[in-house]
C-alpha positions in Angstrom: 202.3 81.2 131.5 201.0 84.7 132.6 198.0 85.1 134.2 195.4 88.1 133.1 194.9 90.5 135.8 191.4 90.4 137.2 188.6 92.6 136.7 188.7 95.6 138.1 185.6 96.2 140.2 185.1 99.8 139.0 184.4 98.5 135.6 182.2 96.1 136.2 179.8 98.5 138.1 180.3 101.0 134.8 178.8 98.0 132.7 176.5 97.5 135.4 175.0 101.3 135.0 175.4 101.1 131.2 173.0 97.9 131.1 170.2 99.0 133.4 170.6 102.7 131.3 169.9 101.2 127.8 167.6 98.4 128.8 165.1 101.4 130.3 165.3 103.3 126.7 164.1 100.0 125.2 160.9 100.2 127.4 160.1 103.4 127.0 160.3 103.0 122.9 156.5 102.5 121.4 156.2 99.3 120.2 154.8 100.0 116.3 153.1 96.6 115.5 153.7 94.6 112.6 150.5 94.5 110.7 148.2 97.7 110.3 145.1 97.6 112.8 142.2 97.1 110.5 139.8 100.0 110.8 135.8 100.0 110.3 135.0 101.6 106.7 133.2 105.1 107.4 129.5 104.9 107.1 127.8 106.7 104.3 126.1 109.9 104.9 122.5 109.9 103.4 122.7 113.0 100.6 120.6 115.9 101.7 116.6 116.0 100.5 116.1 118.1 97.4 113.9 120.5 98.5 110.5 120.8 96.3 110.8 122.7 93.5 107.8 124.5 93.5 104.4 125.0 95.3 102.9 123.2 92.2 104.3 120.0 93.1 103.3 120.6 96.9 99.7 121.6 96.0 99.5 118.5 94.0 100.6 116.2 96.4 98.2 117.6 99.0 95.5 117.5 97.2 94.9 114.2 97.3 97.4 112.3 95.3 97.1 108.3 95.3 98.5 106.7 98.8 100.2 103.7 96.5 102.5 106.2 95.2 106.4 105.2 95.8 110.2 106.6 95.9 109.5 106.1 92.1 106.6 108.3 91.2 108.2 111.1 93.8 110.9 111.0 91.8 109.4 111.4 88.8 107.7 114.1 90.9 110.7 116.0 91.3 112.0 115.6 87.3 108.8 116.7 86.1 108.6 120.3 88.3 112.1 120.9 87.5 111.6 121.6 83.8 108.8 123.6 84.7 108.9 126.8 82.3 109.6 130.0 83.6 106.8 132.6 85.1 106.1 135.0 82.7 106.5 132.4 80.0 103.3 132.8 78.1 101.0 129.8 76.1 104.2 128.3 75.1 104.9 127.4 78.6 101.4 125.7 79.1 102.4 122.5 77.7 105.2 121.5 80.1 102.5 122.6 82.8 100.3 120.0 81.7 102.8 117.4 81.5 104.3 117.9 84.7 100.7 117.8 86.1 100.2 114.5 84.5 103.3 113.1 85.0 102.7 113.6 88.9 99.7 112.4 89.3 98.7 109.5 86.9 95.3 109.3 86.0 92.7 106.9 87.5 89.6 108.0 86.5 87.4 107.0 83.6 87.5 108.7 80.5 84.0 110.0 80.3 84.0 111.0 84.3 87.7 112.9 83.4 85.7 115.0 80.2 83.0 115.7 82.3 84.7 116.5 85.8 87.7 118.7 83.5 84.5 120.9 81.3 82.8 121.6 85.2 86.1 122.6 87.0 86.7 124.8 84.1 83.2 126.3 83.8 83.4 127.0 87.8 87.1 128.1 87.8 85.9 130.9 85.2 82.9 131.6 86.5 84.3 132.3 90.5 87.6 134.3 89.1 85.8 136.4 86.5 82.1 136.0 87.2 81.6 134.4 83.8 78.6 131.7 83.8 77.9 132.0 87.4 74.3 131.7 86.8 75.1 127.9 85.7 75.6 126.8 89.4 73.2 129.2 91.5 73.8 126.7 94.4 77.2 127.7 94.8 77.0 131.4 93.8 73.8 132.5 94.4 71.9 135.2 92.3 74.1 136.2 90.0 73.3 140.7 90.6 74.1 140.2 94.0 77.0 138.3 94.0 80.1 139.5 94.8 82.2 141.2 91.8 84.9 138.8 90.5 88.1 139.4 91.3 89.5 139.4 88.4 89.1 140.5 84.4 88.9 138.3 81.6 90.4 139.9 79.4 93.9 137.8 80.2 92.0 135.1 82.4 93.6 131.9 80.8 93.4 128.3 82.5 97.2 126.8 81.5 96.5 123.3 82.6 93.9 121.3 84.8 93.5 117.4 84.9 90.5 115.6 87.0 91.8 112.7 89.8 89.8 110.6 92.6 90.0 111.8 95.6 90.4 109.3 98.0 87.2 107.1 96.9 85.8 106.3 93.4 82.5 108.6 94.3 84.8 111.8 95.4 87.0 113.6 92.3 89.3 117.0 92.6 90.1 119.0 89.6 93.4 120.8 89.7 94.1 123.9 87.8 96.7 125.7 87.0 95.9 129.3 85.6 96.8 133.0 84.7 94.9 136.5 85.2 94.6 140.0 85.9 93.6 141.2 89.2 91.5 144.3 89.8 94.6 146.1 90.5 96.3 145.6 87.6 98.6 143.4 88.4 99.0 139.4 86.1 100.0 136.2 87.6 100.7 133.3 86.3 100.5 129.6 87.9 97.8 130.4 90.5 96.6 127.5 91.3 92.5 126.0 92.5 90.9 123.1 93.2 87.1 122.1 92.7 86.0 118.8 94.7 83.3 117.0 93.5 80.6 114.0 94.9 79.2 111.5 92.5 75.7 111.5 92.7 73.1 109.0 90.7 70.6 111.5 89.9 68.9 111.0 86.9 68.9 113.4 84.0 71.8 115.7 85.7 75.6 115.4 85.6 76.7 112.7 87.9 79.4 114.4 89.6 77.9 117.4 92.1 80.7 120.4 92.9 81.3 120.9 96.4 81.2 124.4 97.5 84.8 125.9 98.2 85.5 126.2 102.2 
């Protein structure tokens, strides 16, 4: 029986140096785990406000709209003002005025204070813009020859839409209009816009509401 030659001592240092050499790649490999981490869904941005889409809507709001109104009405807000017709659109466009105006600002007046607060914001609106009927209300333009000279002619003066709301209590009203003229200068716009406050008063024989004189 032959005996096997023993180990040379060279090789086993060789193994040795091979050993140490492949166990240090091992440790310097990542490690990739075996389930995916489980990451926090991304949180939703808010969208970005729709900015108003006109000064109608603005003036409306500011004017004294309801303080119960919600997300719900100022989105119907911003439905209403964005079929709006175009300027320069004429009596056919007067319609969708009113309705916007309306649709806005619901009303919460009643019906006979609404007739008679819409009939005296109409009368005044006239009467300040072209000078028409001033002598109606000489508390709030004086004597009529030496008034100043209206600002503007009526020979295209045209009041597109107007409704009559509370503003802030049941004895104080605003009527908002909405209407078109001529300047002095020559030069028609459309969509101006006013507003006539008024104070319910209990004197007898007279209109109850009072107008307010414009500051």
């Amino acid at each position: 029986m032959t005996r096997s030659p023993a180990r040379s001592p060279r090789l086993l240092l060789i193994s040795t140096m091979f050993l140490v050499v492949a166990g240090g790649i091992l440790l310097t490999v990542p490690q990739t785990p075996s389930t995916p981490a489980i990451s926090a869904p991304p949180r939703a941005t808010a969208p970005p406000a729709h900015p108003r889409a006109t000064a109608l809507s603005s003036r409306a709001a500011q004017a004294g709209a309801p303080a119960q109104a919600t997300a719900s009405t100022a989105s119907t807000q911003s439905a209403s003002t964005s079929a709006l017709p175009p300027h320069g659109e004429g009596v056919a466009g007067d319609a969708a005025i009113q309705k916007s105006l309306e649709d806005a600002w619901p009303a919460d007046l009643a019906a006979d204070d609404e007739h008679t607060l819409l009939a005296a914001g109409r009368g005044l609106l006239r009467a300040d813009a072209t000078g028409v009927g001033r002598a109606e209300w000489p508390a709030l333009f004086g004597d009529p020859e030496q008034a100043i000279a209206p600002a503007f002619s009526t020979a295209r003066f045209r009041i597109q839409a107007a409704i009559a709301r509370r503003d802030g209590s049941p004895n104080q009203a605003v009527v908002h209009l909405v209407w078109a003229a001529t300047d002095r200068g020559g030069t028609y716009t459309d969509r101006r816009i006013t507003d006539w406050h008024f104070t319910r008063t209990s004197t007898k024989g007279a209109s109850p509401w009072t107008p307010q004189p414009r500051t």
